[in-house]
Structures are given as C-alpha cells and as structure tokens.
VEXLUM-958523 format. One record per atom (N, C-alpha, C): residue in one letter; atom name; y, x, z. Coordinates in Angstrom, 2 decimals, always signed. Last residue first. Layout:
N
+--------+-------+---------+---------+---------+
: residu : atome :       y :       x :       z :
+--------+-------+---------+---------+---------+
:      a :    CA :       Y :       X :       Z :
...
+--------+-------+---------+---------+---------+
This chain:
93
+--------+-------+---------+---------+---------+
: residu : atome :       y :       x :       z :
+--------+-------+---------+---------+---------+
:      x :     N :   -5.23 :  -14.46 :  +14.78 :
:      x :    CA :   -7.14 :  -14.69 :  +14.18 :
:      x :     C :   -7.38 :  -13.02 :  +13.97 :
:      x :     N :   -3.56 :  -15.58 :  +17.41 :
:      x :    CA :   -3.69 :  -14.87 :  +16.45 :
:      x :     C :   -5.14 :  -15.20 :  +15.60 :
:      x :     N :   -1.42 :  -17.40 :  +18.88 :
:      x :    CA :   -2.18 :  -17.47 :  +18.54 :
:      x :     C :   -2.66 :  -16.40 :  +17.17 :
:      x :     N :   +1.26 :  -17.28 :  +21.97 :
:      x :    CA :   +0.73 :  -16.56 :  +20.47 :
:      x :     C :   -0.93 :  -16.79 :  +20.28 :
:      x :     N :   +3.93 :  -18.40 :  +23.76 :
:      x :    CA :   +1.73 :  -18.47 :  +23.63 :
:      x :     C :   +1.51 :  -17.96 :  +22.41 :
:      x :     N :   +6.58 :  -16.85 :  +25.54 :
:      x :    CA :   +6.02 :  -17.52 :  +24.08 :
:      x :     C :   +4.06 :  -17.52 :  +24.58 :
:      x :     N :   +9.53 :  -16.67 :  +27.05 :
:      x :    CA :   +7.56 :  -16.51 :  +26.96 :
:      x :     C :   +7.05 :  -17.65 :  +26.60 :
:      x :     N :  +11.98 :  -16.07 :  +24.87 :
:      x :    CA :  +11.59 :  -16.05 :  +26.29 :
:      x :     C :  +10.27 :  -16.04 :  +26.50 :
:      x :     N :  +12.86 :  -15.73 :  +22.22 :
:      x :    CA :  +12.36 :  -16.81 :  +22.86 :
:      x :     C :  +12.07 :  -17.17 :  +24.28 :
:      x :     N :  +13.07 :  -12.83 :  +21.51 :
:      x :    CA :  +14.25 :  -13.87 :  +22.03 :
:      x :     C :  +14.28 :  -15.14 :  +22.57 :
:      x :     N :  +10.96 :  -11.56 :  +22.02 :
:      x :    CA :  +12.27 :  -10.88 :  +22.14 :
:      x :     C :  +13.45 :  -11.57 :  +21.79 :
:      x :     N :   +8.66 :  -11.88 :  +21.54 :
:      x :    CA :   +8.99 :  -12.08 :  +22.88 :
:      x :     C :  +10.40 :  -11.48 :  +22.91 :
:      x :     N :   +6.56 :  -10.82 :  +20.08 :
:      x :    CA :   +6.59 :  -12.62 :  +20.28 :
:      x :     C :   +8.20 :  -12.80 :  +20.71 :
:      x :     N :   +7.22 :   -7.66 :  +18.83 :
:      x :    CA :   +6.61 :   -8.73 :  +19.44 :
:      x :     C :   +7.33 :  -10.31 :  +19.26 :
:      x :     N :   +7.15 :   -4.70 :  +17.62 :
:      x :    CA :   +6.82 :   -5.91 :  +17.06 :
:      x :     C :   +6.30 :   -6.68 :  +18.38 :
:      x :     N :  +10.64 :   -3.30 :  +17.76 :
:      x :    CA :   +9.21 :   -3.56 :  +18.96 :
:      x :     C :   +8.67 :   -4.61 :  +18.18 :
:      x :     N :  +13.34 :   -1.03 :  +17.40 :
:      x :    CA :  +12.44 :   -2.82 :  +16.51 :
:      x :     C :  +10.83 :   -2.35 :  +17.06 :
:      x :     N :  +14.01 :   +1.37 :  +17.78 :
:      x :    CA :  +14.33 :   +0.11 :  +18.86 :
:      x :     C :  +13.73 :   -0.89 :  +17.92 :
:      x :     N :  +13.45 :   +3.33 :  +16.34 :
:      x :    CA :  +12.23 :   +2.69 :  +17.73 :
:      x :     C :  +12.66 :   +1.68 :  +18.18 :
:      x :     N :  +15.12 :   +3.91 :  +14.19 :
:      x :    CA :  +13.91 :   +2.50 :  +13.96 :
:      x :     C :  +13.21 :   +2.53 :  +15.56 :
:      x :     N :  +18.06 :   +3.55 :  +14.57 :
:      x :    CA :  +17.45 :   +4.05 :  +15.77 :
:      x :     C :  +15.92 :   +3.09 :  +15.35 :
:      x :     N :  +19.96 :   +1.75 :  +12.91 :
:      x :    CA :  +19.80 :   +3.66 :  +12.42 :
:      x :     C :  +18.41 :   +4.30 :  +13.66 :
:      x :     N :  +19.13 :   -0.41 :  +10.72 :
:      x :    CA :  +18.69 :   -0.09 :  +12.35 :
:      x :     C :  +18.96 :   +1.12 :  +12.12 :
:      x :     N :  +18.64 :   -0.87 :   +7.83 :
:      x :    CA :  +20.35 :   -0.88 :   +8.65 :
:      x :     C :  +20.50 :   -0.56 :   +9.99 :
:      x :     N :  +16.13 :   -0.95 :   +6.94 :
:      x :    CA :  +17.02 :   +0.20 :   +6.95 :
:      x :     C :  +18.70 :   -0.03 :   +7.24 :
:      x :     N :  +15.47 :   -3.74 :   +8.05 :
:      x :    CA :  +15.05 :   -2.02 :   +9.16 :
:      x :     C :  +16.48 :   -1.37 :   +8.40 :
:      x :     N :  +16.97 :   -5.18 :   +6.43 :
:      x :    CA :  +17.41 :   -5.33 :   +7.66 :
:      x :     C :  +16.97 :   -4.15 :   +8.62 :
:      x :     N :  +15.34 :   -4.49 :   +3.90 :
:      x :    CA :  +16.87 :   -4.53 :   +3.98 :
:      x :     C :  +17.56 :   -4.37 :   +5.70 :
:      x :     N :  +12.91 :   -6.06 :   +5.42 :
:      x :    CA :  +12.74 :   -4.17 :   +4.80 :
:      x :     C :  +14.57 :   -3.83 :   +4.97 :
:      x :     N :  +13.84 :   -8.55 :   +5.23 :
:      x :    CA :  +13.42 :   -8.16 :   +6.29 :
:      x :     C :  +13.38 :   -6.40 :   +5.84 :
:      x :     N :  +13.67 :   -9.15 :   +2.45 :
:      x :    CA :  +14.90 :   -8.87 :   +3.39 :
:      x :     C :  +14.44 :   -8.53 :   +4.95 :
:      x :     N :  +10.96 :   -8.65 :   +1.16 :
:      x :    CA :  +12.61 :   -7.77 :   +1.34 :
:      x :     C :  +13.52 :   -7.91 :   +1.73 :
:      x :     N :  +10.20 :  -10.71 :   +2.57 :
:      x :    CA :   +9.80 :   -9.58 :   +3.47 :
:      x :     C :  +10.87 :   -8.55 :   +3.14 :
:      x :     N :  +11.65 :  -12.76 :   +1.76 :
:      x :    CA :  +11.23 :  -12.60 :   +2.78 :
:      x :     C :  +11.11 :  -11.34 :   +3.30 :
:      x :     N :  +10.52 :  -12.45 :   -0.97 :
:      x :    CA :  +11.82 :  -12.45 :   -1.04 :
:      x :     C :  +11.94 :  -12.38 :   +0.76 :
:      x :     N :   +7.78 :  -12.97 :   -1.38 :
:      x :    CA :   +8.53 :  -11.68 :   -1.29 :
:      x :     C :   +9.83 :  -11.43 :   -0.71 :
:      x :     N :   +7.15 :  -14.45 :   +1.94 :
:      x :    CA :   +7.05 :  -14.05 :   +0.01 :
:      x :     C :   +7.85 :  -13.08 :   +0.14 :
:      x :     N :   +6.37 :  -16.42 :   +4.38 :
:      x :    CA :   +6.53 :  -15.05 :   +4.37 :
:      x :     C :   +6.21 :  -14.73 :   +2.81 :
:      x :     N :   +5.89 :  -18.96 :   +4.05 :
:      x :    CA :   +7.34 :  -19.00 :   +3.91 :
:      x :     C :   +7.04 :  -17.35 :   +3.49 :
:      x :     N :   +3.40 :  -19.43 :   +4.27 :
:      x :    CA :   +3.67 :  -19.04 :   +3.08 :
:      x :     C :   +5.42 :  -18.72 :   +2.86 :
:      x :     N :   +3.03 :  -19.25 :   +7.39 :
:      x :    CA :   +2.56 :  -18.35 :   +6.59 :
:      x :     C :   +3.26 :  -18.28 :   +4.78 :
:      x :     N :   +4.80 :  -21.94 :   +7.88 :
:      x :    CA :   +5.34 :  -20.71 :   +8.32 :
:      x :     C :   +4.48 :  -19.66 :   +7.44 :
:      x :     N :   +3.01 :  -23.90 :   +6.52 :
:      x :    CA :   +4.48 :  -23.62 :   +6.20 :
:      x :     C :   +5.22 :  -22.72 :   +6.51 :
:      x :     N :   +1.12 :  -22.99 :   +7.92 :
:      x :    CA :   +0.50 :  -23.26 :   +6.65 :
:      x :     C :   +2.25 :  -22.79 :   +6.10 :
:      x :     N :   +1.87 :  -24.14 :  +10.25 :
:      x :    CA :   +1.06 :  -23.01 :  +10.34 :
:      x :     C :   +1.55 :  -22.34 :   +9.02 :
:      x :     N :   +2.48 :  -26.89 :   +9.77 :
:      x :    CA :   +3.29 :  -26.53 :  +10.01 :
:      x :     C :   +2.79 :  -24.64 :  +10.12 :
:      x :     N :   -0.43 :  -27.60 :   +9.38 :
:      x :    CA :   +0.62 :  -27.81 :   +8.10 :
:      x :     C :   +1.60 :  -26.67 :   +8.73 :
:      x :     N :   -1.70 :  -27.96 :  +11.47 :
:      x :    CA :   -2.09 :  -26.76 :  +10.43 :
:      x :     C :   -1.35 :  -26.72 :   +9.74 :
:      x :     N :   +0.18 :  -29.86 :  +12.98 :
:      x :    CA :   +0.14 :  -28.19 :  +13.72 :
:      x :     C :   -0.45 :  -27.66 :  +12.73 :
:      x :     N :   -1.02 :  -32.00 :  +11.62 :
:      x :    CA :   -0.22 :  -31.58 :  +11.59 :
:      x :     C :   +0.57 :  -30.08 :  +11.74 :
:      x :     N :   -3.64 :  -31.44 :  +12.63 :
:      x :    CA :   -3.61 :  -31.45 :  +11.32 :
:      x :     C :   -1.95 :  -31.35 :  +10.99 :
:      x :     N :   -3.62 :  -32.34 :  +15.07 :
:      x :    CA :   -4.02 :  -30.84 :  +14.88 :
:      x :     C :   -3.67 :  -30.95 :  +13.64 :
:      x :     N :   -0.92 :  -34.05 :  +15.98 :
:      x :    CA :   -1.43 :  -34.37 :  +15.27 :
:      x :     C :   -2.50 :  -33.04 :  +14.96 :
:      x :     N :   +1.20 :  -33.66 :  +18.67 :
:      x :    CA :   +1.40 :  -34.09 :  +17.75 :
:      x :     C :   -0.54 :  -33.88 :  +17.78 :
:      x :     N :   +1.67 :  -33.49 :  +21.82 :
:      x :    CA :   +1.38 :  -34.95 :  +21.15 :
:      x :     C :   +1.38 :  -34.91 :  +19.63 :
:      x :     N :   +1.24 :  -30.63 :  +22.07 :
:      x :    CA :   +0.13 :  -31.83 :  +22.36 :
:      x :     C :   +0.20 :  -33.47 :  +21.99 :
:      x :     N :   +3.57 :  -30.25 :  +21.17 :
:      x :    CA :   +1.80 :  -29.08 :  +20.72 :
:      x :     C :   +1.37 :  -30.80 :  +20.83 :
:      x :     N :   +5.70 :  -30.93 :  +23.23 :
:      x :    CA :   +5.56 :  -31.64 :  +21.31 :
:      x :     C :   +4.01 :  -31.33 :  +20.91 :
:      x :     N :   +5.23 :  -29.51 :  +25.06 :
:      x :    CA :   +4.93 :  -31.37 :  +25.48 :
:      x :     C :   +4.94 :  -31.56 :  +23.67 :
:      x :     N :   +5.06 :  -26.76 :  +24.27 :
:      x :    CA :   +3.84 :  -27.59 :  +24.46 :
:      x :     C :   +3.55 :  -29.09 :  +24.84 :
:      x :     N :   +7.59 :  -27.09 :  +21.59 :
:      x :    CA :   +7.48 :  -26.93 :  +22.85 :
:      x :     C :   +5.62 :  -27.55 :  +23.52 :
:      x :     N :   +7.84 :  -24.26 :  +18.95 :
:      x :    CA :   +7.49 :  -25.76 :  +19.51 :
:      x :     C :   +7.17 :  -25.64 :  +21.03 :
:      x :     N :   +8.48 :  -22.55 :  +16.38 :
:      x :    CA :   +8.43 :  -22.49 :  +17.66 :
:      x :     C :   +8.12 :  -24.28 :  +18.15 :
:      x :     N :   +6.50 :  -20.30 :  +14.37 :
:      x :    CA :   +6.94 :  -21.60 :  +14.45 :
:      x :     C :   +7.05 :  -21.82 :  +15.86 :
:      x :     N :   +6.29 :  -17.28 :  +12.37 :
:      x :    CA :   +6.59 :  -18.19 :  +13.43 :
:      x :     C :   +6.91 :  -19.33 :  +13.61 :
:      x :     N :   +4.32 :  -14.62 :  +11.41 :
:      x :    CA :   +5.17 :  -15.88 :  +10.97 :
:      x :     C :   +5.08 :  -16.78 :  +12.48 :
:      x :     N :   +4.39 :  -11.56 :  +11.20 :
:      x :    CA :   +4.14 :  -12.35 :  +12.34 :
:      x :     C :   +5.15 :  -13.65 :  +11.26 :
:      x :     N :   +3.48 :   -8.97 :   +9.27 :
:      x :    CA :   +4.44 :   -9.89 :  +10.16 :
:      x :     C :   +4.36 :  -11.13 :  +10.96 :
:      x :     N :   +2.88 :   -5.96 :   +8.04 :
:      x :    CA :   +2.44 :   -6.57 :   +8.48 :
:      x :     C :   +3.55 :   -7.31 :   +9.05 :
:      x :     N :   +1.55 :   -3.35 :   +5.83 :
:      x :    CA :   +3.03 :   -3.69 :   +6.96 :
:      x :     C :   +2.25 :   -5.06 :   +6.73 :
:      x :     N :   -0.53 :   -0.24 :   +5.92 :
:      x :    CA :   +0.17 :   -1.57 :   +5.31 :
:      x :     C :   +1.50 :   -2.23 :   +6.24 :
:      x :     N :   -2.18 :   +2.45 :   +5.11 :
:      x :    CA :   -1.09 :   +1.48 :   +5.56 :
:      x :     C :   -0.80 :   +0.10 :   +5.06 :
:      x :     N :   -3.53 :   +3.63 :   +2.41 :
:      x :    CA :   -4.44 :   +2.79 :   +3.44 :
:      x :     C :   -3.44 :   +2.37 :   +4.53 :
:      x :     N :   -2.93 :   +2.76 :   -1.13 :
:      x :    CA :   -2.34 :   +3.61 :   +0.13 :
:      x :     C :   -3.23 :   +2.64 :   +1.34 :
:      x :     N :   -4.08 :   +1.61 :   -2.97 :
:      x :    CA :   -4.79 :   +3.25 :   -2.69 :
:      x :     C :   -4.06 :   +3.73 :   -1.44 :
:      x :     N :   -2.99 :   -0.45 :   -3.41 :
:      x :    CA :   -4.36 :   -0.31 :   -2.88 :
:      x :     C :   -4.51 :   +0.43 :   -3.25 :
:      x :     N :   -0.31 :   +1.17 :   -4.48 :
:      x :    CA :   -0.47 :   +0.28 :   -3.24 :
:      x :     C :   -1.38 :   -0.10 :   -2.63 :
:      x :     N :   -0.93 :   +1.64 :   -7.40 :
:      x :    CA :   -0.75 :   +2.77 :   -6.10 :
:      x :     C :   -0.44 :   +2.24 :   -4.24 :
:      x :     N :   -0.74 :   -0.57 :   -8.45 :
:      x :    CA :   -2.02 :   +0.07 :   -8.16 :
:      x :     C :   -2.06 :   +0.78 :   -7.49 :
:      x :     N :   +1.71 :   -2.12 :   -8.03 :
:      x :    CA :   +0.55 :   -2.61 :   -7.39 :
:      x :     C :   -0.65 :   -1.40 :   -7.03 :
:      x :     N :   +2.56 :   +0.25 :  -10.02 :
:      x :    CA :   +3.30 :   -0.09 :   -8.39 :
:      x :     C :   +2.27 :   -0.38 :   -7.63 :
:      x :     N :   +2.20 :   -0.95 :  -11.95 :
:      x :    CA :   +1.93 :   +0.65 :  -11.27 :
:      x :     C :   +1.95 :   +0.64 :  -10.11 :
:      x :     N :   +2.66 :   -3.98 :  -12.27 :
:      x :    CA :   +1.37 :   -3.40 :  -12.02 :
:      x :     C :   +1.11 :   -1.89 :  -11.79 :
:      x :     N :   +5.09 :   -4.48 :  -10.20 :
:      x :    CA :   +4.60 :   -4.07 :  -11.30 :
:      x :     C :   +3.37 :   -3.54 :  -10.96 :
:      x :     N :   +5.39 :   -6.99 :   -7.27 :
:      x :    CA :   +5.16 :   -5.79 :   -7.82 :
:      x :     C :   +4.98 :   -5.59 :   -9.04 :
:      x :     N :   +6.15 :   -9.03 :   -4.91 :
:      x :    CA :   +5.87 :   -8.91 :   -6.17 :
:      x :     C :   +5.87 :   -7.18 :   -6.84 :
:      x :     N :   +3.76 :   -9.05 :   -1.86 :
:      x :    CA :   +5.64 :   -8.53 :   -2.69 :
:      x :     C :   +4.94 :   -8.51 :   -4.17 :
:      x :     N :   +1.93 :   -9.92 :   -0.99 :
:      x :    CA :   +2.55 :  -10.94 :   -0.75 :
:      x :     C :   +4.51 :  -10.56 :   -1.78 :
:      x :     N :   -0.36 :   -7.86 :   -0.55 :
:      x :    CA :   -0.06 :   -8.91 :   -1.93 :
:      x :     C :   +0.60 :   -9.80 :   -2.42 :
:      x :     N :   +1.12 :   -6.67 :   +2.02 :
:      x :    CA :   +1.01 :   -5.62 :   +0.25 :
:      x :     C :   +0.47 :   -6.71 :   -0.79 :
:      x :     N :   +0.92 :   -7.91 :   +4.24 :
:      x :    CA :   +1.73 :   -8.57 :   +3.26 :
:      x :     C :   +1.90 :   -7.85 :   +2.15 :
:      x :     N :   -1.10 :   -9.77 :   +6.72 :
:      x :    CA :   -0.70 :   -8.53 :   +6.10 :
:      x :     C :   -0.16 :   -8.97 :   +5.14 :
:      x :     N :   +0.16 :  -11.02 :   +9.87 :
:      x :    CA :   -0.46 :  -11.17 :   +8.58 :
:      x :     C :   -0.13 :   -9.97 :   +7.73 :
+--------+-------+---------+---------+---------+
C-alpha cells in the first residue's frame, strides 16, 4: 500500500510530497492458517484486512523509517512475504 497520505505532515511538507514522484510503500499483514481462511466468515477476513491496512498510520510507518536508519547495510531489508513466516499466500490488488 502506498503511504505519502498516511504520515502526518505540515502543509509544506505535504506539498512538496505530491511533487516528489517516489513513494514508499508496505505491506500490511495478517497471518492465518488456511484451515482458519476457510472456516471463517469472507466478511470477517474483510475486517481483519481492513484492521491490518489502517493499523499502517503514521506512527507506524515512523517507526518503521526509525528501524531502516539503524540497518547500517540498507541492501539487506528485501521487501517480501517471506522472511519469517516460512511460505506465505499473498494477496495483492
């Protein structure tokens, strides 16, 4: 998901932010096992979606930003599914 509307900002700030054409981006997660997927509820599974996307705020992503600049080696952070869960199903849009 993309997240330049998701940090609070001053409005200078904001404005020079839709002018930059980057963005950052994160993956919200919810883990579940596919015997739970299937017995629950689809409507349920949207909630729980719903609860992982909005978890990602500001306060979220700056700590996540806090946590790169403590990596002294940034190649080692790989954006994936798959780096502690073991093999994951990812649904994207």
């Amino acid at each position: 998901m993309q997240c330049k509307d998701r940090l609070d900002l001053d409005v200078e700030t904001r404005e020079l932010v839709k002018k930059y054409v980057g963005n950052v981006n994160f993956y919200p997660l919810i883990c579940e096992s596919v015997k739970d997927l299937l017995a629950e509820h689809i409507g349920d599974i949207a909630y729980k979606v719903r609860q992982a996307v909005d978890a990602v705020d500001d306060k979220y992503i700056r700590s996540a930003i806090e946590w790169i600049e403590t990596v002294e080696d940034k190649r080692l952070i790989l954006p994936s599914f798959n780096i502690f869960f073991g093999d994951d199903f990812a649904i994207t849009n």
